[in-house]
C-alpha positions in Angstrom: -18.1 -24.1 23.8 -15.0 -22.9 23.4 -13.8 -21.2 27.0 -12.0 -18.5 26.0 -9.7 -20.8 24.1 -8.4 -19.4 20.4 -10.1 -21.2 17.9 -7.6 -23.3 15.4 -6.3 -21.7 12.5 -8.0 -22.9 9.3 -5.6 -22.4 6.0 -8.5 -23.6 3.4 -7.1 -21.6 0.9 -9.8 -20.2 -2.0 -8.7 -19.9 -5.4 -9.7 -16.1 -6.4 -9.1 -16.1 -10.6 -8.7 -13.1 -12.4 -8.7 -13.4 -16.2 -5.2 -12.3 -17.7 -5.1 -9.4 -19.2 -2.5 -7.8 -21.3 -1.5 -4.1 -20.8 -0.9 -2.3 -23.8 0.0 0.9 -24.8 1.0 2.8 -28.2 3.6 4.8 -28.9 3.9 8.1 -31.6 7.4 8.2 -32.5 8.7 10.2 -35.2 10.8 9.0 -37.8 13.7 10.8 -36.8 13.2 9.7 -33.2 13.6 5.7 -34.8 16.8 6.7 -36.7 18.5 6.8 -33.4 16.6 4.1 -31.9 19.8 2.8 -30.2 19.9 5.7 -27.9 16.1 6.0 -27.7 15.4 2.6 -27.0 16.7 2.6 -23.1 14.5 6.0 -22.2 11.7 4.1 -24.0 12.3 0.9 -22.1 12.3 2.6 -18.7 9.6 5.6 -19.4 7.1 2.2 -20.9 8.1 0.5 -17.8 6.9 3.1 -15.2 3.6 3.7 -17.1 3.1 -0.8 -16.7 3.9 -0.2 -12.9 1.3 3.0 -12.4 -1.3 1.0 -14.0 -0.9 -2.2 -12.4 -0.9 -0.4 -8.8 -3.7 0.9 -9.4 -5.7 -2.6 -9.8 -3.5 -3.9 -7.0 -4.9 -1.2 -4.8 -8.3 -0.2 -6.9 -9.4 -3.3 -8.9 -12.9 -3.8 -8.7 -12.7 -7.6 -9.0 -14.7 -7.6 -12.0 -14.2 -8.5 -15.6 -10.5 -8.3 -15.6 -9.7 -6.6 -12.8 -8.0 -7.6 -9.7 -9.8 -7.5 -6.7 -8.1 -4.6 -4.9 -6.9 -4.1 -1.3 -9.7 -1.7 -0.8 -12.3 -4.3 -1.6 -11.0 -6.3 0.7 -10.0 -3.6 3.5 -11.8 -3.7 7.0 -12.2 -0.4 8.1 -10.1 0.9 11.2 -12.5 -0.1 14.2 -10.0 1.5 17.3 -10.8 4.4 19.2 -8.1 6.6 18.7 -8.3 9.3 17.0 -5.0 10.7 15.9 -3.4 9.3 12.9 -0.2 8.0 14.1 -2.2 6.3 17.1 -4.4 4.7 14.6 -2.0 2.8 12.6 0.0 1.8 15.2 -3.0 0.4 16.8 -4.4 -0.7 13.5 -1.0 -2.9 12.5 -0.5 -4.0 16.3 -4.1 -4.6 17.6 -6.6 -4.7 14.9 -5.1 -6.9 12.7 -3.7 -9.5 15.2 -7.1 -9.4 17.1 -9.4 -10.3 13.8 -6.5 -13.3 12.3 -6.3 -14.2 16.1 -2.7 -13.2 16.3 -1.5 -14.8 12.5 -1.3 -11.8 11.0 0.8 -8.4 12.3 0.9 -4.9 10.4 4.3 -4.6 8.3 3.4 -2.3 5.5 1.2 0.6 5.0 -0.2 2.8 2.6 -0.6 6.8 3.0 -1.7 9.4 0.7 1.5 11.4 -0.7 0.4 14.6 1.1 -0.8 12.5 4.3 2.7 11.0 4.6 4.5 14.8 4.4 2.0 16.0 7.1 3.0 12.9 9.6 6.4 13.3 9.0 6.4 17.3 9.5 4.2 17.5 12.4 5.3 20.0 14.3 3.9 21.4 18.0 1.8 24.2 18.1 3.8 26.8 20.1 7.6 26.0 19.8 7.4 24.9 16.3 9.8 21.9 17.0 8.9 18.6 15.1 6.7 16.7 17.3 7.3 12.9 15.7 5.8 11.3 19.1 8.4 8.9 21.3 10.6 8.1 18.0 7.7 6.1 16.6 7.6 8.5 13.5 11.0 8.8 11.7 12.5 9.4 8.3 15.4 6.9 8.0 17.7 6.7 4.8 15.0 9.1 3.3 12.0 7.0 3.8 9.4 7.5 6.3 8.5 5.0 8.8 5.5 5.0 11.4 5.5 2.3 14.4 8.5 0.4 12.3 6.2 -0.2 9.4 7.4 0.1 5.8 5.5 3.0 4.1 4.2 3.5 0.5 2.5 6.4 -0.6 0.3 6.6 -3.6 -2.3 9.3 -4.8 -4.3 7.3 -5.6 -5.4 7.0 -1.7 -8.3 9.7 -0.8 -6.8 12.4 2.3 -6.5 11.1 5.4 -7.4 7.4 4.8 -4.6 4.6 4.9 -4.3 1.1 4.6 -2.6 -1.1 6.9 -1.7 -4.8 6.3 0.6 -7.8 6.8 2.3 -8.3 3.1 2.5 -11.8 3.8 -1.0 -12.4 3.5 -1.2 -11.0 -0.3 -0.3 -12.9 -3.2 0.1 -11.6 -6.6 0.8 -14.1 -9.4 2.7 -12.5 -12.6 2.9 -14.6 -15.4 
């Protein structure tokens, strides 16, 4: 019986192993290109090093957890189960009730995830009539050029279907590079 008591946290951790898995790519450079390597070598280095990041956010958000692959945050995602209905209301309420209700208040919302375009239309919302931007009680605002919603931290990928998002604590992921 537990009379409306919180149960105890349990921090069994479960080892989750993903075979390493080197990504690899190859380059065409022309032989002209490699006679000024010097000066190539730093657009290489960062243009190589952009390509590595795009690919490993993708299994970080997509992985299948198979093979390879990571198992990504929308295997593991639990879908929004609120009842509002407009967007900003729902990841508020997804970082600042959902989550703390299912980890029994461990776990808060501090990061989310938008589509590019879903993130533009949040911050842009206007109201219909006067046209003035209608970010609702200061809980939307672009600060220092970055959008944040409910004082979460926002990423935006494409990789992230229209008007879907993904909210979560960053403190409960862990991402060993080695």
């Amino acid at each position: 019986e537990n009379s409306g008591k919180k149960p105890a946290l349990d921090l069994d951790y479960i080892e989750k192993i993903a075979p390493s898995q080197y990504i690899a790519g190859v380059l065409d450079i022309s032989r002209k290109s490699l006679d000024d390597i010097t000066a190539l070598s730093g657009a290489l280095s960062a243009r190589l090093s952009e390509k590595y990041l795009i690919k490993e956010d993708q299994q970080i958000l997509s992985g299948l957890g198979t093979g390879s692959q990571l198992e990504g945050i929308l295997q593991v995602a639990t879908a929004y189960n609120g009842s509002y209905t407009a967007a900003v209301d729902k990841i508020i309420d997804a970082a600042y009730g959902q989550i703390p209700e299912d980890t029994f208040e461990f776990y808060q919302g501090n990061t989310a995830i938008f589509n590019v375009r879903d993130a533009v239309a949040i911050g842009l919302n206007k109201a219909s009539g006067s046209g003035e931007y209608d970010l609702p009680n200061g809980s939307v605002v672009y600060q220092d050029g970055r959008l944040r919603v409910g004082g979460l931290n926002i990423a935006t990928t494409t990789q992230l279907g229209a008007n879907n998002f993904l909210v979560f604590d960053r403190t409960a992921t862990l991402l060993v590079n080695r």
